[in-house]
C-alpha positions in Angstrom: 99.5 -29.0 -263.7 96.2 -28.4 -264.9 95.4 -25.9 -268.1 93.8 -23.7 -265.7 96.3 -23.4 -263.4 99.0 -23.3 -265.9 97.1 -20.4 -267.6 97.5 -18.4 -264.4 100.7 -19.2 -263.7 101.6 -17.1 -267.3 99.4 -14.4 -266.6 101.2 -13.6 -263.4 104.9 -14.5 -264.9 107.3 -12.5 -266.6 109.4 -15.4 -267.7 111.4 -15.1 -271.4 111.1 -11.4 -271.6 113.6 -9.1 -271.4 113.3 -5.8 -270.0 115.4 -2.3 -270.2 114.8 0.4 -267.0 116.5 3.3 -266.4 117.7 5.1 -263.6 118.5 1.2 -261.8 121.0 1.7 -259.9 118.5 3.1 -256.9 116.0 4.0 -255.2 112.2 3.2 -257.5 114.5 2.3 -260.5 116.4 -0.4 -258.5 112.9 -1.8 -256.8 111.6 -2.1 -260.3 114.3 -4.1 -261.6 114.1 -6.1 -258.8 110.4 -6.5 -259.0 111.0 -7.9 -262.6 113.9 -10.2 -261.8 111.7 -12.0 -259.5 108.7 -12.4 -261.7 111.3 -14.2 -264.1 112.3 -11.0 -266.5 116.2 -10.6 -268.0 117.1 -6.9 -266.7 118.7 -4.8 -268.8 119.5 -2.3 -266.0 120.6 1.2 -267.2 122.1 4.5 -265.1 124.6 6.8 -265.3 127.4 6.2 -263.0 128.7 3.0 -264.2 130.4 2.0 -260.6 127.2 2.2 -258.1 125.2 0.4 -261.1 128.1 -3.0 -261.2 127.8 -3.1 -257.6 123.8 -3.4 -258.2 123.7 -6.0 -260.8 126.2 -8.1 -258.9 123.9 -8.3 -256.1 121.1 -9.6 -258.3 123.2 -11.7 -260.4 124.4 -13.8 -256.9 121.2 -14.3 -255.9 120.8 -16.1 -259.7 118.7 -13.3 -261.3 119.8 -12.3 -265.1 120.7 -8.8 -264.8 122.7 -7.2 -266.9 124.9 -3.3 -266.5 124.2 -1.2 -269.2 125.5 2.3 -267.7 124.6 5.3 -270.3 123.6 9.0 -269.7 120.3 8.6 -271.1 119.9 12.1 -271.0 121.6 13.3 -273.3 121.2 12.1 -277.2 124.9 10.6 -277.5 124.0 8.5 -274.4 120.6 6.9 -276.0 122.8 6.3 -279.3 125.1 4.8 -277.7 122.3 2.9 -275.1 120.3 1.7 -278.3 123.4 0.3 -279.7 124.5 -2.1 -277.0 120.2 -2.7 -276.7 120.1 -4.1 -280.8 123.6 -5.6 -279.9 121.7 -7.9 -277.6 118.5 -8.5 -278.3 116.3 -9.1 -281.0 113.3 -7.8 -279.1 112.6 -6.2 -275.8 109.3 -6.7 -274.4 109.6 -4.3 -271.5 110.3 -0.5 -271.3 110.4 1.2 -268.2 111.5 5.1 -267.9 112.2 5.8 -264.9 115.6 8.2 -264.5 114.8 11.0 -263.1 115.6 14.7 -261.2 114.3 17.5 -259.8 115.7 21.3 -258.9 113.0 23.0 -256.4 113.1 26.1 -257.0 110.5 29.2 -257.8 109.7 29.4 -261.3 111.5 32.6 -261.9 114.8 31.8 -260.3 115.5 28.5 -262.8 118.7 28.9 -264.8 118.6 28.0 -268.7 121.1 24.7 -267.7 118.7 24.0 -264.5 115.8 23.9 -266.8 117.5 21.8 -269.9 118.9 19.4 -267.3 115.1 18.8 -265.8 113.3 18.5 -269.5 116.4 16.3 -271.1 116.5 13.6 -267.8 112.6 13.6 -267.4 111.2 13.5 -269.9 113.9 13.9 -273.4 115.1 11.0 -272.5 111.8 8.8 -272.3 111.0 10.0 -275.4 113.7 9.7 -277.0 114.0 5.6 -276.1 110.7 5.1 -276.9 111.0 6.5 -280.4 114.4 4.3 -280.4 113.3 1.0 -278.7 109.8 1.0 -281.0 111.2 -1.3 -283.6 112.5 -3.9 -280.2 109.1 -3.5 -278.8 107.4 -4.0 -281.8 109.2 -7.4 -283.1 108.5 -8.4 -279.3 104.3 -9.3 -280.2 103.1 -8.4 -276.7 105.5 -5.4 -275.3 104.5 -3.1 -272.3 106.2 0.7 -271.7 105.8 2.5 -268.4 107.0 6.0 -267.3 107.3 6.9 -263.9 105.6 10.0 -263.6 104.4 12.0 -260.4 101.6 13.2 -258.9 103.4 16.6 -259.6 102.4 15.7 -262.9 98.2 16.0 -261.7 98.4 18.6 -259.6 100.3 21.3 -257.4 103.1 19.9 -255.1 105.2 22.9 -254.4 108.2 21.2 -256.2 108.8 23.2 -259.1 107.4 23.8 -261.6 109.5 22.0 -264.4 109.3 19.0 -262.5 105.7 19.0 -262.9 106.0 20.0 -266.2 108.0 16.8 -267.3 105.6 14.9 -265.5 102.6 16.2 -266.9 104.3 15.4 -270.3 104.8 11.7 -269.6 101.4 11.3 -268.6 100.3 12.6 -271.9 103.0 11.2 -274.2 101.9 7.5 -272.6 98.1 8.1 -273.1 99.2 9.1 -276.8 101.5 6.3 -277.6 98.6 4.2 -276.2 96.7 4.4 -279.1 99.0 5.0 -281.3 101.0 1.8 -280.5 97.8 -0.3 -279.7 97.9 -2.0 -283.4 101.2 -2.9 -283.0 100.5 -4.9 -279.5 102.4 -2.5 -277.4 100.4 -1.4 -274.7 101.8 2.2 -272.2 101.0 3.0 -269.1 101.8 5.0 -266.6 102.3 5.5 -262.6 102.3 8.5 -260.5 104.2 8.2 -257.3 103.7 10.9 -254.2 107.0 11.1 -252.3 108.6 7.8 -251.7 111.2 6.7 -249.5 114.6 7.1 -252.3 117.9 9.3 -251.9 115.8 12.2 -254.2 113.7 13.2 -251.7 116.0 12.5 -248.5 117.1 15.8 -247.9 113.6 17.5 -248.4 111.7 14.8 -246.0 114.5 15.9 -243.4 112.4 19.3 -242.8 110.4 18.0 -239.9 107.8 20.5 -240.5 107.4 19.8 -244.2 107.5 15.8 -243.4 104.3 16.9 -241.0 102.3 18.3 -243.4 103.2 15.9 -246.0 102.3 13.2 -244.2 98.5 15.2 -242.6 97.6 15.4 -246.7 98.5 12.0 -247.2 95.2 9.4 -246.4 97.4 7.0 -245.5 99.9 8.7 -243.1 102.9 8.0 -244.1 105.5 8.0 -247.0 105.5 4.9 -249.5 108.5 2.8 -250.6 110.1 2.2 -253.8 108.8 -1.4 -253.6 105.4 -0.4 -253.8 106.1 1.2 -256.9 107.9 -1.2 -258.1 105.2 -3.9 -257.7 103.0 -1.2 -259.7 105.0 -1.5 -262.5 105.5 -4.7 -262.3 101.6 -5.1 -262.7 101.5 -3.3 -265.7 103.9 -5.5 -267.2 102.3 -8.6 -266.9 100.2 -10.4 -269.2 97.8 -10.5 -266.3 97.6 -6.7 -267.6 96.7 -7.5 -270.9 93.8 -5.2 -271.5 95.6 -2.3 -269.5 96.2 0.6 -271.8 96.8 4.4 -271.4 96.6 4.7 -268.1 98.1 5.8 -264.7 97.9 4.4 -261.4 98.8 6.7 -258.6 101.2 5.2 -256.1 100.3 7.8 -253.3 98.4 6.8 -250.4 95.6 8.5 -251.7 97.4 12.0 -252.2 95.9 13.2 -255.3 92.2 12.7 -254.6 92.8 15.5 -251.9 96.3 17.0 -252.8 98.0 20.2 -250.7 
């Protein structure tokens, strides 16, 4: 193998690094675990519901990827705690971060209960926070480390969603430009992508209204909805030393949605 084609072989190669992403068990969070596995990453693979999450890794771990359950309510502060402990319990560095758990209650602004509206901000966007502030000494000791947060284009403009959903959004967009350069001495780079709606189990129920689907899909340059491996592959990208000199920014995953919107 040549230097040059060994140098691109690295740049495009996730091999040696571990990553932790949230929200794995399905849908975008299981396509970006995936996505990692196969570029060579360990997979710390976090959700909730311990059961549908085993039944995920053991998939990947037959087909010889290094996956690993790590099930935890991430949005709550006992279930980072108790997250960040089996995390140091592991490793001694994690290069990749990737925030991905998350929900959504459509509803008009008015009609959000106090619960409705905690449960929104602590998944969406509490709990991204609240691992980067706890993963920043993993990241750190890693030399080169790369967060991403799945975002939204709720987060860029109107959707008809709900407003707390693109609230959260919004927020991730900024907290990653922040960290961005506030994390740039310490070689951790953080980025972003904003998804439109893509095929997952969140958005089955509201893509069944054939009329809504219609519309959807007449503001959508593309024509039609996207799926979770595309995003996947997006993040991926970001992670990869082939993204090097990628920083504070977000790439929309949505068929060109957002440069026309509703």
């Amino acid at each position: 193998m040549t230097n040059s084609t060994s140098s691109f072989a690295r740049r495009w190669s996730l091999r040696g690094q571990t990553a932790l992403v949230t929200g794995a068990s399905k849908g975008i969070g299981a396509a970006v675990a995936a996505e990692l596995l196969s570029l060579g990453a360990t997979v710390l693979a976090v959700a909730r519901t311990a059961g549908p999450l085993q039944e995920q890794v053991d998939q990947w771990q037959q087909q010889g990827f290094d996956a690993h359950a790590l099930p935890a309510d991430v949005s709550t502060a006992t279930g980072r705690t108790a997250l960040l402990e089996q995390v140091a319990a592991r490793a001694g560095a994690l290069h990749i971060l990737v925030n991905n758990v998350g929900t959504n209650i459509r509803k008009r602004t008015t009609e959000y209960a106090p619960e409705e509206y905690q449960q929104i901000m602590g998944t969406n966007l509490e709990s991204a926070f609240g691992l980067c502030q706890g993963l920043y000494p993993l990241l750190k000791a890693s030399g080169q480390a790369s967060i991403v947060n799945v975002a939204s284009v709720a987060g860029q403009t109107h959707v008809r969603t709900g407003a707390v959903y693109g609230m959260t959004k919004a927020a991730l967009l900024h907290l990653s430009r922040y960290l961005a350069v506030e994390w740039a001495p310490d070689g951790i780079r953080v980025n972003a992508v904003a998804p439109w709606y893509i095929r997952t189990p969140l958005v089955a129920g509201v893509l069944g209204n054939e009329e809504y689907l219609a519309d959807v899909l007449r503001h959508t340059p593309l024509k039609r909805i996207g799926e979770p491996e595309e995003v996947g592959a997006a993040v991926a990208f970001l992670c990869l030393p082939a993204a090097s000199y990628v920083t504070g920014q977000c790439l929309s995953v949505d068929g060109g949605f957002v440069v026309g919107g509703f």
